[in-house]
C-alpha positions in Angstrom: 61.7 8.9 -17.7 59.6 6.1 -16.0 60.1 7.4 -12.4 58.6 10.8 -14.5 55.4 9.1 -15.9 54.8 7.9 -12.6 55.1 10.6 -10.8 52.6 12.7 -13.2 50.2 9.9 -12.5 50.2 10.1 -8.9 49.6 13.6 -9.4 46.6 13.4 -11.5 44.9 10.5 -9.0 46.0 13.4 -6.6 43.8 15.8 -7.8 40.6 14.1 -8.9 40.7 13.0 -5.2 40.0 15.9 -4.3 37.3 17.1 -6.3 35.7 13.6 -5.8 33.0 13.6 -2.8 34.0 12.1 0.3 32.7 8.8 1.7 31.1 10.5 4.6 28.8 12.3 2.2 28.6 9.9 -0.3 26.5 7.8 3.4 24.7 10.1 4.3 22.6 9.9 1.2 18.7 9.1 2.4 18.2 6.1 0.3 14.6 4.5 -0.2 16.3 0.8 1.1 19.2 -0.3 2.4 19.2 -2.8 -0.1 19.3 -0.7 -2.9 23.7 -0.8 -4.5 23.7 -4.6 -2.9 23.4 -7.7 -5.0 20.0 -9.2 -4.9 18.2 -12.5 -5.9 15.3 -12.1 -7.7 13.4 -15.3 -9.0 16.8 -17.8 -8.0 19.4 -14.9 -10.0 21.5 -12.4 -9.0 20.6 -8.9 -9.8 22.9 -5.7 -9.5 20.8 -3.8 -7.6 16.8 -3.7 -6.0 13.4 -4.3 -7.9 12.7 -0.8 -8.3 8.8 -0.3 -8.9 7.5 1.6 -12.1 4.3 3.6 -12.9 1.8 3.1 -10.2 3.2 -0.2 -8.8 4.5 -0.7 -4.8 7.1 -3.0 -4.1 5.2 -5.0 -0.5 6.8 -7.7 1.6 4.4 -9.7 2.5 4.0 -11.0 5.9 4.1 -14.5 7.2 0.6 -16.6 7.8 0.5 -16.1 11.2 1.5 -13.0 11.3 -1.1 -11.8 9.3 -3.8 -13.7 10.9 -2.6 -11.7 14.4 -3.0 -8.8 12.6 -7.1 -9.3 11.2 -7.0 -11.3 7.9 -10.8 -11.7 6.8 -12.6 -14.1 4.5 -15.0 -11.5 2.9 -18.7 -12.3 2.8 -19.4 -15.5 0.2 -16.7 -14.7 -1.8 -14.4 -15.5 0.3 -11.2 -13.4 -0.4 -8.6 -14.0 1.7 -7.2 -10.3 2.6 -3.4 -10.0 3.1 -1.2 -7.8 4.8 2.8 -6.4 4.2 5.0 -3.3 4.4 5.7 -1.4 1.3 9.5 -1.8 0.9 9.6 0.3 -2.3 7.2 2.9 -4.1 6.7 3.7 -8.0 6.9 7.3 -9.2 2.8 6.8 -9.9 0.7 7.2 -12.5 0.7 10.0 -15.5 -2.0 11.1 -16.7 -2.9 10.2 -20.4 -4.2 13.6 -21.8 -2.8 16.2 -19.2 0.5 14.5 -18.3 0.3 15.1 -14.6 1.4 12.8 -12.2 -0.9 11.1 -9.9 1.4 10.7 -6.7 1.5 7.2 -4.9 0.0 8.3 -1.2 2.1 6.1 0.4 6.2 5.8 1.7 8.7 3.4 3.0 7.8 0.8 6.0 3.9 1.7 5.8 1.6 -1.3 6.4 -0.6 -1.9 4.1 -4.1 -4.1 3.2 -4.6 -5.8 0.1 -7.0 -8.9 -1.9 -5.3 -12.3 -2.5 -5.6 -12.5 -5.8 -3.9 -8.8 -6.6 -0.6 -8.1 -8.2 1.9 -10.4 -8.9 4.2 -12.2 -6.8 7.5 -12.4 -6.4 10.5 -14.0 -4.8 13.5 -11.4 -3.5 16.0 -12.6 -1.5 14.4 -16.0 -0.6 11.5 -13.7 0.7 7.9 -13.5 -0.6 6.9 -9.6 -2.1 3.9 -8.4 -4.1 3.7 -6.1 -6.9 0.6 -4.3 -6.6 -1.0 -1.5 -7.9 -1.4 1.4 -5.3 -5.0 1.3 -6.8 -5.3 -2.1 -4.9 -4.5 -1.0 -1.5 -7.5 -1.2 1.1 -5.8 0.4 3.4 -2.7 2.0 4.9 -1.4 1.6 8.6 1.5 2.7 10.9 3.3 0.6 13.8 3.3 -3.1 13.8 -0.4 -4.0 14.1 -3.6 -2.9 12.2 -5.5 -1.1 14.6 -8.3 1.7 13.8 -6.0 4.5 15.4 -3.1 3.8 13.1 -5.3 2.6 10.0 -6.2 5.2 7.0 -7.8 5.0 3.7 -6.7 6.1 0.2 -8.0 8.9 -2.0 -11.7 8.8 -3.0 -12.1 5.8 -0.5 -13.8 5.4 3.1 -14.1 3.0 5.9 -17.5 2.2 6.7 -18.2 0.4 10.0 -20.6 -2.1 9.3 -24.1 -2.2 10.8 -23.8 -4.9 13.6 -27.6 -6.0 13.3 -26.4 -7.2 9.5 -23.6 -9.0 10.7 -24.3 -11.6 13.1 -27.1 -13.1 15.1 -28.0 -11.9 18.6 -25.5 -13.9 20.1 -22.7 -12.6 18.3 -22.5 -16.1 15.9 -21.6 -15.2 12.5 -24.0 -15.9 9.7 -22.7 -17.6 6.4 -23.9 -15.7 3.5 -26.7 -17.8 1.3 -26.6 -17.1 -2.6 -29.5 -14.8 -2.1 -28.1 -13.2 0.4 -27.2 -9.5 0.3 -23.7 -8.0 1.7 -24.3 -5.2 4.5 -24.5 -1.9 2.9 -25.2 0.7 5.7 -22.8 2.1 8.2 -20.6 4.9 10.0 -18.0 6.6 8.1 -15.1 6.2 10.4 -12.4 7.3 7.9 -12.4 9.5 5.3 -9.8 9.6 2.3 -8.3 12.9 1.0 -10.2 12.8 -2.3 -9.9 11.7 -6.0 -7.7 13.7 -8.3 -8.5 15.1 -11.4 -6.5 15.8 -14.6 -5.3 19.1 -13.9 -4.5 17.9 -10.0 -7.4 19.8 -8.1 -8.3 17.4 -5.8 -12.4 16.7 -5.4 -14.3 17.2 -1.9 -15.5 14.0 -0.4 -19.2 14.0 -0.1 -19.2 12.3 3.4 -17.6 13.0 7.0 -16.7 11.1 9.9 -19.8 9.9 11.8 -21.7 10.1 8.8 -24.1 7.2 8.5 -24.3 5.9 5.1 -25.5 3.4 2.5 -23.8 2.3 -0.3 -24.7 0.2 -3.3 -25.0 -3.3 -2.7 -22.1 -6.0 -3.3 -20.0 -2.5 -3.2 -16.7 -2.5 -1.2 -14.2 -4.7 0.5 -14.4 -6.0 4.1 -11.5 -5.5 6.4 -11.4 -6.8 9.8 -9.9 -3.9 12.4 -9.6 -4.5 15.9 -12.2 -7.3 15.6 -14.6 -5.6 14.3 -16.2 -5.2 10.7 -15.6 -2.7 8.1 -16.0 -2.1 4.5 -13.9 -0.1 2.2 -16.0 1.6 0.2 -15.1 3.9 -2.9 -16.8 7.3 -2.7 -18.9 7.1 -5.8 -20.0 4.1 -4.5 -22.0 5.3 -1.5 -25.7 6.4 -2.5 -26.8 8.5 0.6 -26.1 9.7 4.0 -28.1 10.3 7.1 
């Protein structure tokens, strides 16, 4: 009778076995991280699983300080925000919209390069390594490959990359000025990159009012300044630019 019971187990192990998908399959999954099914530290304890980002947040490592200085960290006008750089490790489904219910897609994937201010998101520690939570709203720019170069770089959305006016920027030998109190930001340009638009409710996505080479001026105090290649540019939001010529 015993030597039955186990025998009809065997059986039924036997069977679901077979119906069960192989481990070959089961790898060849496309995951967003390798890390995701692992046991992770987050904050000092162990988590079953990875931070997976929410709404429109992006999980970003961020990169060491010298790294990022390589790679064109700027202290923006008087203000002096530090801009930092990461790679996105992990992207939120994006944002719903509150009347329509359409989604507002995150523009941006796995092991992209990314721009951002000091003082946005949150921080946190994963595996002993610093990452940012940050809204994709927060993101100057994108970039692919290892170094933030304006051949690799791209802008978001309703956003564009302004090069700024070099007569605004520095004296006549090349000496940068400190910005006074009184003083006013540069706010001309050349349009140098050119985001795909802002999205409305129902998903139609608006033309930009702007094109490469444009030159433009934009409102004063208006957009962020990212260093590229060692050169100046602003990130300017297309609502935010008052003419073109």
């Amino acid at each position: 009778m015993k030597f039955t019971s186990i025998f009809a187990a065997l059986m039924i192990l036997s069977e679901a076995q077979a119906f069960a998908p192989s481990q070959q399959c089961a790898l060849s999954r496309p995951r967003t991280t390798s890390l995701f099914g692992k046991t992770n530290v987050l904050e000092g304890r162990k988590i079953g699983g990875f931070v997976k980002p929410v709404n429109e947040f992006v999980l970003v490592k961020t990169l060491g300080e010298k790294e990022s200085s390589d790679g064109g960290i700027l202290l923006a006008g008087s203000s002096k925000i530090l801009k930092t750089q990461g790679t996105v490790v992990a992207v939120g489904p994006g944002k719903t919209h509150a009347e329509t219910g359409k989604l507002f897609e995150i523009p941006l994937e796995e092991g992209d390069g990314v721009v951002y201010g000091q003082y946005d998101g949150t921080e946190i520690d994963l595996n002993g390594e610093a990452h940012m939570l940050i809204r994709d709203v927060n993101v100057l720019v994108k970039y692919s490959g290892d170094k933030l170069t304006l051949d690799a770089v791209d802008v978001l959305r309703d956003c564009v990359l302004v090069q700024i006016d070099d007569d605004q920027q520095s004296t006549a030998g090349g000496v940068f000025l400190a910005a006074s109190a009184n003083d006013k930001r540069p706010s001309t340009g050349v349009v140098v990159k050119v985001g795909e638009g802002q999205m409305t409710g129902d998903g139609t996505i608006l033309p930009m009012g702007v094109s490469t080479g444009d030159k433009v001026k934009f409102m004063d105090f208006a957009g962020n300044e990212v260093e590229i290649d060692g050169e100046e540019y602003s990130v300017v939001h297309m609502g935010e630019i008052l003419a073109k010529y």
